[in-house]
ZAMARGU-4260 file (C-alpha; in steps of 0.2 Angstrom, whole numbers, plus 5000, padded with zeros to 4 digits):
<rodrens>
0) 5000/5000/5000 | 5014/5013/5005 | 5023/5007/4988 | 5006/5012/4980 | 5005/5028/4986
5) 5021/5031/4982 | 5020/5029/4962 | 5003/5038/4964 | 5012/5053/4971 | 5026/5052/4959
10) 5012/5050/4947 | 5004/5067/4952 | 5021/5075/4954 | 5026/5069/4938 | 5008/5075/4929
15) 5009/5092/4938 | 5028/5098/4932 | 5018/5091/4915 | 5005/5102/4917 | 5017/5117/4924
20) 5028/5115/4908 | 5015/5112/4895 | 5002/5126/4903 | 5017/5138/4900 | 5021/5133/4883
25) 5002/5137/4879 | 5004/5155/4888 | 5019/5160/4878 | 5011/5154/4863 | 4997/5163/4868
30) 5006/5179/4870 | 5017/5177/4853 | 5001/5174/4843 | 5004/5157/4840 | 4993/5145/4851
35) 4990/5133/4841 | 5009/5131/4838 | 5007/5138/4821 | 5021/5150/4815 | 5021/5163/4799
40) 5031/5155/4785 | 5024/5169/4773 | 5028/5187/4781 | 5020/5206/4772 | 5027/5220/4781
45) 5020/5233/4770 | 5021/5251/4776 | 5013/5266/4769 | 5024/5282/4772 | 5017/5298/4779
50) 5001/5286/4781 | 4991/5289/4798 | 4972/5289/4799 | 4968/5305/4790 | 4976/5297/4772
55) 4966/5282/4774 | 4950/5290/4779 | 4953/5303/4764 | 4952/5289/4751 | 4939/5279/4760
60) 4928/5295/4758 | 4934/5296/4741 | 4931/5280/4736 | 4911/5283/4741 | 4913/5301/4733
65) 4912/5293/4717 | 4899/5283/4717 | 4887/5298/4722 | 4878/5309/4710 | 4890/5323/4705
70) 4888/5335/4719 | 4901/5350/4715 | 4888/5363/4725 | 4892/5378/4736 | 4900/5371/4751
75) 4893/5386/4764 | 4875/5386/4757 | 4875/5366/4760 | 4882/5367/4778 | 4866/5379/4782
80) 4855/5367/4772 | 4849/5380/4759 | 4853/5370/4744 | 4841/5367/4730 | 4833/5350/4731
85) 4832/5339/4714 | 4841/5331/4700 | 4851/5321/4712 | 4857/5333/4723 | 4848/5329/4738
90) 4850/5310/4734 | 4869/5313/4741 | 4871/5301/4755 | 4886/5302/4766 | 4895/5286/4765
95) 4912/5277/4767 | 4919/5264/4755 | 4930/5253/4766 | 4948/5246/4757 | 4953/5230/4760
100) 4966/5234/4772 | 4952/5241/4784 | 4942/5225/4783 | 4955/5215/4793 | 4952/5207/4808
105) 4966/5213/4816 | 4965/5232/4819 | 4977/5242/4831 | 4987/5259/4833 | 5007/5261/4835
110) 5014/5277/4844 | 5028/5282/4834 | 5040/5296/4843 | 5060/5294/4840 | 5072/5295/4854
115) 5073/5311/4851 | 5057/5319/4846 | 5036/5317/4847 | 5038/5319/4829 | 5048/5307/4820
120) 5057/5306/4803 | 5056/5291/4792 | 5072/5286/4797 | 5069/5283/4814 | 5051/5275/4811
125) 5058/5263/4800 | 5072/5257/4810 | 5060/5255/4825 | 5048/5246/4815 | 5061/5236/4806
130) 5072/5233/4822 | 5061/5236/4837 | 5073/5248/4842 | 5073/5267/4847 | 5083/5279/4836
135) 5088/5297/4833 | 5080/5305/4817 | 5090/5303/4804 | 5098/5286/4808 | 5096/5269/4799
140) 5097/5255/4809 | 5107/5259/4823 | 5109/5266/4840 | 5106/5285/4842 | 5123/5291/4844
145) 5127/5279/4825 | 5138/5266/4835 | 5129/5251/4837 | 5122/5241/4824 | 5103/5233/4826
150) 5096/5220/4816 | 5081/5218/4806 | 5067/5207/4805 | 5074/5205/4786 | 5090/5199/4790
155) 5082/5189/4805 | 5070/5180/4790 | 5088/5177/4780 | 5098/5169/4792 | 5084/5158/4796
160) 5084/5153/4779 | 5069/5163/4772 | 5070/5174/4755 | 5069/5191/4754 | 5060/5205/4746
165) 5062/5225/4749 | 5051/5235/4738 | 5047/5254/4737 | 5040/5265/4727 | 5053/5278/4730
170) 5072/5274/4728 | 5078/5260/4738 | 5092/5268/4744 | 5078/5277/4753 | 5077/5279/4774
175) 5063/5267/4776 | 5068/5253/4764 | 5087/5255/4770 | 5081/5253/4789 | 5079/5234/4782
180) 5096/5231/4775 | 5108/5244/4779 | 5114/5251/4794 | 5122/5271/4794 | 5124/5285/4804
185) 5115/5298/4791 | 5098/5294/4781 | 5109/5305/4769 | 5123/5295/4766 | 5114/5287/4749
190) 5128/5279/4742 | 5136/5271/4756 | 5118/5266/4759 | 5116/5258/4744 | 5132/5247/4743
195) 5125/5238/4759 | 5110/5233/4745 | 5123/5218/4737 | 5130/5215/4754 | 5112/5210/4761
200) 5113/5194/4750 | 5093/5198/4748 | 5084/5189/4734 | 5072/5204/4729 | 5072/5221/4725
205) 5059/5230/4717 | 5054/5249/4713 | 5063/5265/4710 | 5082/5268/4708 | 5096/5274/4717
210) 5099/5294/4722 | 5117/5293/4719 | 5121/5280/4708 | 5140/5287/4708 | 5142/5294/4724
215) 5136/5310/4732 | 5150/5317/4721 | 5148/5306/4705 | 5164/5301/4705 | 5162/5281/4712
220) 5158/5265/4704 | 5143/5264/4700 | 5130/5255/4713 | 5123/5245/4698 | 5141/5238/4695
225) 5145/5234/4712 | 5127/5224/4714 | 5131/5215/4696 | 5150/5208/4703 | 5138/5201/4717
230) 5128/5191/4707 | 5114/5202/4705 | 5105/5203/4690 | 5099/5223/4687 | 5083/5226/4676
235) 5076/5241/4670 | 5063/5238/4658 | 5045/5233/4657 | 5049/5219/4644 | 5065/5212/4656
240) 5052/5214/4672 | 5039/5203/4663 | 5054/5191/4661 | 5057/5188/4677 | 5050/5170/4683
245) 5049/5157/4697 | 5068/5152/4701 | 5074/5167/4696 | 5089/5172/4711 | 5094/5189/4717
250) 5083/5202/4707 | 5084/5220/4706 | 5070/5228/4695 | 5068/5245/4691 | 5053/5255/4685
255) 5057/5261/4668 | 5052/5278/4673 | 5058/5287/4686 | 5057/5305/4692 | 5071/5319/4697
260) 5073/5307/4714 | 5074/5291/4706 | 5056/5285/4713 | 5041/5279/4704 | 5029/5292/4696
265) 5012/5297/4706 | 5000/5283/4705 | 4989/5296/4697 | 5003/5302/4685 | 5006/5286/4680
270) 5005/5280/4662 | 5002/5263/4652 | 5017/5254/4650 | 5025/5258/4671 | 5023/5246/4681
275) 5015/5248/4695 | 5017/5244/4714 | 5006/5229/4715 | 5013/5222/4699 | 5031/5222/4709
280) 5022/5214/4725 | 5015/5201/4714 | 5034/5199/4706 | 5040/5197/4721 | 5030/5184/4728
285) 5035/5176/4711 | 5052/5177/4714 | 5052/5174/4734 | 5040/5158/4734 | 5050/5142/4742
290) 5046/5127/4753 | 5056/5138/4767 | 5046/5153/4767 | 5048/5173/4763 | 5050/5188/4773
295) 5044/5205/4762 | 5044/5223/4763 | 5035/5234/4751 | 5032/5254/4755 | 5021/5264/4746
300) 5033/5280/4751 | 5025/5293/4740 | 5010/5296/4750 | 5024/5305/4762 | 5027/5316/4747
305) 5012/5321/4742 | 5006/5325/4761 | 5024/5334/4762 | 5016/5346/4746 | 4997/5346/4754
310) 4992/5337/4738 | 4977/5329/4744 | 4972/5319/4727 | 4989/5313/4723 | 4989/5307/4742
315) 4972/5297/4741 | 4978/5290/4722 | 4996/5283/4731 | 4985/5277/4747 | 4974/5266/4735
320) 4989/5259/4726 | 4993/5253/4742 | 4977/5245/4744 | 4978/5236/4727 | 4995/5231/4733
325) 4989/5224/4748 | 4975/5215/4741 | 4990/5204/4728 | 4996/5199/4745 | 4979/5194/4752
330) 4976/5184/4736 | 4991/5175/4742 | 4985/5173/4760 | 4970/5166/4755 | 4979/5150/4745
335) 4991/5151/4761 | 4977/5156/4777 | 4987/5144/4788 | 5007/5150/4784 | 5002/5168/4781
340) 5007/5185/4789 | 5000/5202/4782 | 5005/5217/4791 | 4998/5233/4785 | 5004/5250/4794
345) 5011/5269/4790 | 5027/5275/4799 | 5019/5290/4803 | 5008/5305/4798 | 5011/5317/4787
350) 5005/5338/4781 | 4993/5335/4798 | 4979/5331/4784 | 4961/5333/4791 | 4943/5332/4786
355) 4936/5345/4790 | 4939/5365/4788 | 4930/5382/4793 | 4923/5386/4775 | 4913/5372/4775
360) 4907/5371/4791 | 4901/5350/4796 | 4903/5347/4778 | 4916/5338/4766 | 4914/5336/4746
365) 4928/5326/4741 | 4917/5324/4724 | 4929/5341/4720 | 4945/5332/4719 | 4940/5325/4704
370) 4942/5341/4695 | 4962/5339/4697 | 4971/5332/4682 | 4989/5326/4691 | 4998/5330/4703
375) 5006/5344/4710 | 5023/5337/4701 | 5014/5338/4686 | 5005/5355/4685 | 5025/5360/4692
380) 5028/5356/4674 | 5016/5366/4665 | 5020/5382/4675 | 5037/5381/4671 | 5034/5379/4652
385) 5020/5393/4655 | 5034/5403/4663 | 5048/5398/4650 | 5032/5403/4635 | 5024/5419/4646
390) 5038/5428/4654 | 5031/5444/4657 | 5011/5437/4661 | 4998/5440/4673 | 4987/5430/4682
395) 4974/5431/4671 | 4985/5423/4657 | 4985/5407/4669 | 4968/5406/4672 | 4964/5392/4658
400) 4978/5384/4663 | 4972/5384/4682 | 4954/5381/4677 | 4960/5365/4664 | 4971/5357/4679
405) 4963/5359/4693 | 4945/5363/4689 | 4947/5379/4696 | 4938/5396/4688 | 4935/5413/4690
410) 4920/5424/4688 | 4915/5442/4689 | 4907/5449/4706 | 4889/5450/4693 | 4892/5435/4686
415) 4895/5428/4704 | 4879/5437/4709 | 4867/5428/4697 | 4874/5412/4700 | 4869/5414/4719
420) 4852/5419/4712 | 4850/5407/4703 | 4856/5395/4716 | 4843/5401/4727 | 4829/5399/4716
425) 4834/5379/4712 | 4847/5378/4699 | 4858/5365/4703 | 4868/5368/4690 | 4872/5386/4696
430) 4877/5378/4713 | 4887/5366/4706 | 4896/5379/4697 | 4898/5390/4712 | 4907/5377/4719
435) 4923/5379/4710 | 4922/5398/4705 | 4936/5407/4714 | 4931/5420/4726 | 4940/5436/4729
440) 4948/5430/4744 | 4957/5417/4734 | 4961/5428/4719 | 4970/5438/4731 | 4980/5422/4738
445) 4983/5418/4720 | 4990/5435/4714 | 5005/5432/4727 | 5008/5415/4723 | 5007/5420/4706
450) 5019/5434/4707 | 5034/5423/4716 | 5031/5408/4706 | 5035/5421/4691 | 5052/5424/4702
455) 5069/5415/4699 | 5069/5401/4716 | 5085/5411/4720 | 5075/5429/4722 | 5059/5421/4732
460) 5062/5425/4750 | 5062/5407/4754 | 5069/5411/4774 | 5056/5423/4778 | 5040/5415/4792
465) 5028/5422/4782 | 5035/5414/4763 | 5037/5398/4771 | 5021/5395/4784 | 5013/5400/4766
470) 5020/5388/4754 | 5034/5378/4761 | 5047/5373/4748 | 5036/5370/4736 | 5031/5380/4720
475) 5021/5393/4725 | 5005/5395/4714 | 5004/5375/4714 | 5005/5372/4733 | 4991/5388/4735
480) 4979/5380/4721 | 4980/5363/4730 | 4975/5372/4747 | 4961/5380/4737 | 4953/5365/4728
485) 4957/5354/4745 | 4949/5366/4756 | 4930/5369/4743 | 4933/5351/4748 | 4933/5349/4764
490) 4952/5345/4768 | 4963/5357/4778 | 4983/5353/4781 | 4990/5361/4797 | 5010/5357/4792
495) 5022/5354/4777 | 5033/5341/4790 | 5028/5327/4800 | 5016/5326/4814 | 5014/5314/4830
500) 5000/5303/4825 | 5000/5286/4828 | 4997/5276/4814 | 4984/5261/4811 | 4992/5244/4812
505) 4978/5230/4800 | 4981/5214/4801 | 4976/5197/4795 | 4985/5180/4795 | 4995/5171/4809
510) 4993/5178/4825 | 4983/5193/4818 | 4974/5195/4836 | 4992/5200/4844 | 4990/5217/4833
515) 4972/5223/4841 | 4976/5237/4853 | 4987/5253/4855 | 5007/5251/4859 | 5024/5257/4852
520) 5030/5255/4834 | 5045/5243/4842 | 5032/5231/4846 | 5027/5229/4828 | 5047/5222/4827
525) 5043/5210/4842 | 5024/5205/4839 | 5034/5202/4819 | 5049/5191/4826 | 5039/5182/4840
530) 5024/5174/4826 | 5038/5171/4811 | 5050/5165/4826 | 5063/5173/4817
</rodrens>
């Protein structure tokens, strides 16, 4: 009997210490996402620069917009509900068209402060992100004072044995691309940047070019040489991009077109024949698929640039190219639900975009933004050929220009005046027209703009408060036509810089539930790492 009870102790004891160790093995799977003892053999890391809640909500509003009856009407006389009813003006219906990325189950926020400062620069974001590490703005992928070196998730998913894709729609020599592969003490240091590309030993790279192919001082070998003696294989045309195949080993492909900083055009300047950034998701997941998984990277940077310039329609087009971009992945995921990781999130907020501002009161009408022909980049272009074509004109020899662009036009005080009648009595087509008629107030704005856009950039008075809390660094005319057209619809700006948002973090996959709540942009690295087990 004593012997009994002794093997039914060492029985219990035995099952208990069984229990202990297996009960924790379930809580630390629990807390890495993995419960079920399933990791992510397939990991999306895609981040959207400059992207925070304002971007995303702008283009989900736009996305709606468009399926509304055209609605272009007065925004003041609609914010006091005096606007004509009939022929589908009062049939608009405020709604929301949702993108995928919204639709996943996993939804939380990420702070995203730098060592430094409440507002961080890319640099720092994208080494937290990508390392789970703080930094100083302006660093890539190391410590604050540029001493230590951290490493990535990418180079985590390598020496695990995992291929490896970085894509971008701006350069990849780029802070948030770079905070992947490269490790430097300045964001600026391109080229030295760059050379860490062939070192990486990466299987993947995809988007825009390099900022200084030669060296800050053109006067190096050039970075496509160096990545060719490594093995690479450097394309730069649609015909060798649509070559590319299954097997094929350590990639770089280049957008045929590029502009002056070696990026991808706008989504919205874009033209038939470039290839665009889901095509070079969907080429990488190509290239990447293997029995041993892959890790991947893909940034849609140029909503940053086009929030930078308060361009709102060239930052909804750029935000929906990262939706269809996302979407490739989730097509993916959903051959893969089981192995699959698909991490959707911005690095932080940039212009402090809004919906909302004080001319039109508790209204939007983002219907307006479909008046603009391209972006900010684009109409650049045409007043410089206006400027080279027109060197001593007026305002009023750029109003066609104005009103073809951007939808914009300008009427007489009468002319105004029977509109506002007419509006009054019913017309909608008057208050439609009213919508997008430049009122004195913005004339005035315009006739400034005008005048120091007409200026050679070296005579603007680029230092002063007063030039820059106006238009930046950015053309003036443009920037101030853009703040017009965005503000009849709705959308005010508070800043050309960065702003201390937190940024949405969607999810879907393996361990998506590990995502729900709010915390810092380092845990994205860890929450990353601890589901991939990288």
């Amino acid at each position: 009997m004593k012997k009994l009870m002794s093997i039914l102790i060492a029985l219990l004891i035995t099952a208990s210490l069984a229990f202990a160790t297996g009960a924790g093995q379930v809580s630390s799977r629990t807390e890495n996402g993995i419960a079920d003892g399933r990791t992510a053999k397939y990991i999306f890391v895609f981040i959207g620069d400059g992207t925070s809640i304002p971007q995303r909500n702008a283009a989900e509003l736009y996305l709606a917009s468009k399926d509304q009856p055209k609605d272009l009407g007065n925004a003041l006389l609609r914010a006091e509900n005096k606007f004509p009813q009939g022929n589908g003006v009062a049939d608009f219906k405020p709604s929301i068209k949702r993108m995928l990325m919204s639709s996943f189950p996993g939804q939380g926020f990420s702070s995203t402060y730098s060592s430094n400062s409440l507002i961080t620069d890319s640099s720092s974001s994208g080494t937290a992100i990508a390392t789970g590490n703080k930094t100083r703005d302006g660093v890539v992928g190391m410590d604050p004072e540029g001493r230590e070196k951290y490493v990535s998730m990418a180079k985590m998913a390598r020496d695990k044995g995992m291929k490896v894709g970085i894509i971008s729609t701006v350069s990849l020599d780029h802070a948030t691309p770079a905070s992947f592969y490269a490790c430097s003490p300045n964001r600026d240091f391109y080229y030295e940047i760059a050379l860490q590309i062939p070192e990486s030993n990466f299987n993947f790279f995809g988007g825009g070019g390099f900022k200084q192919p030669r060296g800050a001082k053109n006067d190096r070998q050039d970075i496509v040489e160096i990545a060719q003696e490594a093995g690479y294989q450097v394309y730069t045309t649609r015909e060798d991009f649509d070559a590319i195949k299954a097997g094929d080993d350590k990639i770089i492909t280049i957008n045929p077109v590029l502009d002056g900083d070696a990026a991808l055009p706008y989504a919205i300047d874009q033209r038939e024949g470039e290839i665009r950034f889901a095509e070079f998701v969907a080429k990488g997941i190509e290239v990447l698929d293997n029995p041993n998984g892959f890790f991947m990277m893909a940034e849609c940077g140029k909503v940053d640039w086009s929030c930078h310039a308060n361009d709102a329609l060239a930052t909804v087009e750029d935000v929906l190219t990262l939706d269809e971009a996302v979407k490739v992945a989730y097509e993916f995921y959903q051959k893969h639900p089981e192995d699959t990781l698909i991490v959707v999130t911005g690095d932080h907020e940039t212009g402090g975009m809004t919906m909302g501002f004080a001319g039109t009161k508790y209204d939007a009408f983002l219907t307006k933004l479909q008046s603009q022909k391209g972006s900010y980049l684009a109409f650049n272009k045409e007043v410089e050929e206006f400027k080279r074509s027109n060197p001593n004109a007026a305002l009023e020899d750029a109003l066609p220009m104005i009103e073809n662009f951007f939808g914009l036009k300008y009427y007489s005080k009468d002319t105004i005046a029977q509109l506002e009648e007419r509006t009054r009595s019913g017309d909608t087509e008057a208050y439609e027209v009213l919508g997008m008629a430049l009122r004195d107030y913005e004339i005035e704005s315009l006739e400034k703009a005008f005048a120091m856009s007409m200026m050679n950039s070296s005579d603007r008075p680029m230092q002063d408060d007063v030039y820059y809390l106006s238009y930046g660094y950015y053309e003036p005319l443009t920037v101030t036509l853009t703040h017009i057209l965005n503000q009849k619809a709705g959308i005010a700006w508070t800043t050309y810089s960065h702003t201390g948002l937190p940024t949405p973090v969607s999810v879907i996959g393996v361990g998506y539930t590990q995502f729900n709540g709010y915390y810092d942009n380092t845990d994205i690295f860890k929450k990353v790492v601890a589901i991939g087990q990288l």
